[in-house]
C-alpha positions as CSV (number, residue, x, y, z in Angstrom):
1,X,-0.6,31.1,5.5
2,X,-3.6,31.3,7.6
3,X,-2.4,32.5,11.2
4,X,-5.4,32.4,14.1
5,X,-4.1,35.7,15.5
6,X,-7.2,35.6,17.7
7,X,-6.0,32.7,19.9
8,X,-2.1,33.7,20.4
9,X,-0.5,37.4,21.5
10,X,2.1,37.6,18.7
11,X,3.6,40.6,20.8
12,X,7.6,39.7,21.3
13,X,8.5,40.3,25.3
14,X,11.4,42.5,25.6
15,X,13.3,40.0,28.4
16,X,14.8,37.8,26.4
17,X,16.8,38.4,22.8
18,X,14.4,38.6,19.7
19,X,15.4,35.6,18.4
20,X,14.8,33.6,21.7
21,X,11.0,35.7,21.7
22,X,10.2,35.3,18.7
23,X,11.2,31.2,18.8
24,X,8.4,31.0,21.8
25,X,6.2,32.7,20.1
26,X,6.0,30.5,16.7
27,X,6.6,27.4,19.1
28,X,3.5,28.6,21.2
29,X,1.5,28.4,18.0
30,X,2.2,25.2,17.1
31,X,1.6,24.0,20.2
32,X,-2.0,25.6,20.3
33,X,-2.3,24.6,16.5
34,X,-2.1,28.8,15.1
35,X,-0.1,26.7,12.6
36,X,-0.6,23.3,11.8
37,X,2.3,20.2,10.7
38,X,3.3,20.7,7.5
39,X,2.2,24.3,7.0
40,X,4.0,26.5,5.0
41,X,5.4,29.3,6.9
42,X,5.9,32.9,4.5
43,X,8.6,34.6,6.0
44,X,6.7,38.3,4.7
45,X,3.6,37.6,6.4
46,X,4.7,36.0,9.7
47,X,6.9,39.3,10.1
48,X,4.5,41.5,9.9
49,X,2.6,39.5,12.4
50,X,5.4,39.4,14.9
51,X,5.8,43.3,13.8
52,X,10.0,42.2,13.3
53,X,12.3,42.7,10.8
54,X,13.4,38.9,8.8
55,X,17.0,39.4,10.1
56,X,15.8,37.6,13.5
57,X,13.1,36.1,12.1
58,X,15.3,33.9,10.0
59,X,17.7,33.5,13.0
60,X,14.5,31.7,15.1
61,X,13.2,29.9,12.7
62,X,16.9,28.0,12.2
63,X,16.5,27.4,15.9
64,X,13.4,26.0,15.7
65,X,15.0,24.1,12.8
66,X,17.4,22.2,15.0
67,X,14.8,21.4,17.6
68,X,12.8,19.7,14.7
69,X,9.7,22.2,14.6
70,X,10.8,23.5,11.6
71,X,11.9,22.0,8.3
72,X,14.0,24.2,6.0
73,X,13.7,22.9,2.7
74,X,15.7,24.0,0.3
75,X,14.4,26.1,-2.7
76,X,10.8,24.4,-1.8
77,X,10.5,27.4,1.3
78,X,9.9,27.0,4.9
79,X,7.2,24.7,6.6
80,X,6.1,23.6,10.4
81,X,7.3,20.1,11.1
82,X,5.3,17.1,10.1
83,X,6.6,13.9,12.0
84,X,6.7,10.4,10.7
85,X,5.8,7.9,12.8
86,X,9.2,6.6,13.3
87,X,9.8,9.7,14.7
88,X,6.8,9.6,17.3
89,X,7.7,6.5,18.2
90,X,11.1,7.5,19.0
91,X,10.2,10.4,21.0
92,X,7.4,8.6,22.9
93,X,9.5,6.0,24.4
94,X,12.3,9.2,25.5
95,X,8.9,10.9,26.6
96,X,8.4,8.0,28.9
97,X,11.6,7.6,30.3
98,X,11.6,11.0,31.2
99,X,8.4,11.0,32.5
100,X,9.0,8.3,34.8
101,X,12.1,9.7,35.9
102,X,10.2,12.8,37.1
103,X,7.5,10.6,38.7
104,X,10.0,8.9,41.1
105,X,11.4,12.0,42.2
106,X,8.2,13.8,42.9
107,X,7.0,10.1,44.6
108,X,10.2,10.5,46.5
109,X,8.7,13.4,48.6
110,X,5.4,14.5,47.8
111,X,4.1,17.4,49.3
112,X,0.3,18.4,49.9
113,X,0.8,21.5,47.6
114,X,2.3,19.5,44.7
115,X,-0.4,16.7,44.8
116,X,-3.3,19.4,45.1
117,X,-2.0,21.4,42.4
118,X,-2.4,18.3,40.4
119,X,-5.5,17.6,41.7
120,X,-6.6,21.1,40.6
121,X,-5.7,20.7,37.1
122,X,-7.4,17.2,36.7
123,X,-10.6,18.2,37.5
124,X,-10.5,21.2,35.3
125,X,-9.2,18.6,32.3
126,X,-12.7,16.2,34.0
127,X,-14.9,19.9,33.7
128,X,-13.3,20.7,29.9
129,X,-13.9,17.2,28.5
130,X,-17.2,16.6,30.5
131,X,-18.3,20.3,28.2
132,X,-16.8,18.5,24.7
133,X,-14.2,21.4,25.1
134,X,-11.4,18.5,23.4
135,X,-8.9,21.3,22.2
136,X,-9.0,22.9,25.9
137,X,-8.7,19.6,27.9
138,X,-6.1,18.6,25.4
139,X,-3.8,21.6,26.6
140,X,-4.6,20.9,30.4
141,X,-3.8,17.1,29.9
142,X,-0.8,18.4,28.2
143,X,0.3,21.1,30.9
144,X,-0.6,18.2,33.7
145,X,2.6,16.3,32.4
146,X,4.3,19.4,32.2
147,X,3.7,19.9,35.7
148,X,4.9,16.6,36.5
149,X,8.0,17.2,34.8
150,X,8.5,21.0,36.8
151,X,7.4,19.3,40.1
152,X,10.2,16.7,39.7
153,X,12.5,20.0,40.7
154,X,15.2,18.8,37.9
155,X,15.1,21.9,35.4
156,X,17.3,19.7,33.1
157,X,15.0,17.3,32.8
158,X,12.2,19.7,32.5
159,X,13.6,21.0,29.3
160,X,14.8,18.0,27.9
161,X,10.8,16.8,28.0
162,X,10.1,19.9,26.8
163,X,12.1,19.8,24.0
164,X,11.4,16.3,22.9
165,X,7.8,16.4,23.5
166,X,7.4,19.0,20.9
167,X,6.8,16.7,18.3
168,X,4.1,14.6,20.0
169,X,2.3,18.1,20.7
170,X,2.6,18.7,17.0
171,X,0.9,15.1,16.1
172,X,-1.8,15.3,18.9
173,X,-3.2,18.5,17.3
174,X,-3.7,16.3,13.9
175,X,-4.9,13.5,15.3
176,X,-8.5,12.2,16.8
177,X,-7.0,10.3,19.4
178,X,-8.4,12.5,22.2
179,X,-11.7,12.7,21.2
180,X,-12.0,8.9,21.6
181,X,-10.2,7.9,24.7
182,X,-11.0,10.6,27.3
183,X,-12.2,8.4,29.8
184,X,-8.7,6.6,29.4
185,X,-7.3,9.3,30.0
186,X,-9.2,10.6,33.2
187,X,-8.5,7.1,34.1
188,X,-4.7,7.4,33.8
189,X,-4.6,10.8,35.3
190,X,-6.5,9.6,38.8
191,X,-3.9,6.5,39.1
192,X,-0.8,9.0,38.5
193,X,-2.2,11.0,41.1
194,X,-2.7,7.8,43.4
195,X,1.2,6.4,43.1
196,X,2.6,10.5,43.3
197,X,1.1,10.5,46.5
198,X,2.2,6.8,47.1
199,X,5.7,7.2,48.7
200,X,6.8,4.4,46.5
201,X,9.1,6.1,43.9
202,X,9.7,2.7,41.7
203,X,6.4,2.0,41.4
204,X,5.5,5.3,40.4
205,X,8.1,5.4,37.8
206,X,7.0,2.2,36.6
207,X,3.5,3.3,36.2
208,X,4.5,6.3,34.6
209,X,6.2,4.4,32.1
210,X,3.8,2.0,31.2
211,X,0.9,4.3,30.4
212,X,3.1,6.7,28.0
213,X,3.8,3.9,26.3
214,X,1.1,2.1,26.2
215,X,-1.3,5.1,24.9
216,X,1.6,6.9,22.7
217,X,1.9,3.1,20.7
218,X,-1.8,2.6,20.5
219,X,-2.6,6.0,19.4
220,X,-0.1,5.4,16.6
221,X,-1.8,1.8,15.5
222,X,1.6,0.5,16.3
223,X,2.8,-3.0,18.4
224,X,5.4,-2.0,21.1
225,X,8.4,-3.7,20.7
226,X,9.3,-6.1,22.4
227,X,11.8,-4.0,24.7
228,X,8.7,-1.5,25.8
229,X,5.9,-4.5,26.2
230,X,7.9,-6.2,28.8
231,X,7.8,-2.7,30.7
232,X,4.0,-2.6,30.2
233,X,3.8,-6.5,31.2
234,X,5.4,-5.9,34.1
235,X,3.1,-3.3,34.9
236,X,0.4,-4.9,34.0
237,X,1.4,-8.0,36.7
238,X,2.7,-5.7,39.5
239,X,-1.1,-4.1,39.7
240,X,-2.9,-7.8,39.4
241,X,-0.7,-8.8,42.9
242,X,-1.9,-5.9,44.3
243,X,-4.8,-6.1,46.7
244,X,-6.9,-3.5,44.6
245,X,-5.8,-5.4,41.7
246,X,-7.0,-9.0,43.2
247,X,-10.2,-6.9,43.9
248,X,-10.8,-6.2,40.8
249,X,-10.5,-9.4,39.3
250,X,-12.5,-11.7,41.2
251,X,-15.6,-9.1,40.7
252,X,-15.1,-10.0,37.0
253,X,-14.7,-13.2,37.8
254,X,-18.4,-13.4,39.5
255,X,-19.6,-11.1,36.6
């Protein structure tokens, strides 16, 4: 197993019980992509790394089991998850209800703080992608959702995206999805800013909604059924009634 010790601190924090550390450590690496979907993980040499014994080694990765990170396989050894498809699309659309859910709550009552912190992180994920740093403006994209999710003030729902999430992190590390539709998502980012700020929690919620699910299906190569395309079609309507987007139709209409 070839573990990029150089971009992770494998030292366990003393807070929390070893298993718990050394659960948010492995998960940390897969989220970074230290170790990649359907690596094998040798139970020896990831000890050592973690400096632990495999008593509580073995304890976290069975955590990490029942989240779905990990896949025990019998007599075959232990490896890092490597979702289907099915199972994307299954955790995209709870990604988006989620998501959505944390949108109209922070839409609710924005304050200046929450919407400038966001602000903040966009233009470092604009600076990052701007340098062709995709790996680094992947994480900030990915920590701007997160952020979402904290500012919604609902730590319930913050780990339930959290936890859920873990396999689209694992698929976006494997996948060239971000290195072709940056601008897209720039473009998303600036109008989830917009309706945060907005006041309007529905539409927030519904814009929310409509862009996970619309990028999560395309970036799969897959049609959204025909309960998620009415979401985006709605979507999709709401913004041609608006003013801006009557605006921006009639200037294509005299292009």
């Amino acid at each position: 197993m070839d573990l990029d010790v150089k971009t992770i601190d494998w030292a366990v924090q003393p807070q929390r019980s070893l298993p718990e550390a050394i659960a948010e450590r492995i998960t940390e690496a897969i989220r970074i992509g230290a170790l990649r979907p359907g690596e094998r993980i040798v139970e020896n040499t990831l000890a050592k790394e973690l400096k632990v014994s495999r008593g509580p080694l073995r304890e976290a990765l069975k955590s990490l089991e029942a989240n779905h990170l990990i896949e025990i396989r019998r007599s075959r050894g232990t490896y890092v998850a490597e979702p289907t498809h099915t199972q994307l699309q299954a955790m995209i659309s709870v990604r988006a209800a989620l998501e959505g859910w944390a949108a109209r709550l922070v839409a609710a009552s924005p304050t200046p703080e929450a919407i400038s912190e966001l602000e903040r992180q966009h233009k470092a994920i604009r600076r990052e992608a701007a340098n062709g740093e995709t790996d680094r403006w992947r994480d900030l994209d990915w920590n701007f959702h997160e952020t979402v999710c904290r500012l919604s003030g609902n730590a319930f729902l913050l780990n339930a995206w959290r936890q859920h999430s873990n396999l689209i992190r694992l698929f976006l590390h494997s996948h060239d999805a971000y290195h072709r539709n940056v601008q897209s998502v720039l473009n998303n980012h600036e109008a989830f800013i917009k309706v945060l700020s907005s006041k309007k929690p529905d539409e927030a919620e519904r814009v929310f909604r409509a862009a996970i699910l619309k990028s999560g299906y395309a970036g799969l190569n897959a049609e959204l059924p025909v309960a998620f395309s009415t979401i985006v079609e709605s979507d999709r309507s709401h913004r041609c009634r608006s003013p801006t987007g009557n605006a921006v139709t009639r200037k294509k209409k005299m292009r």
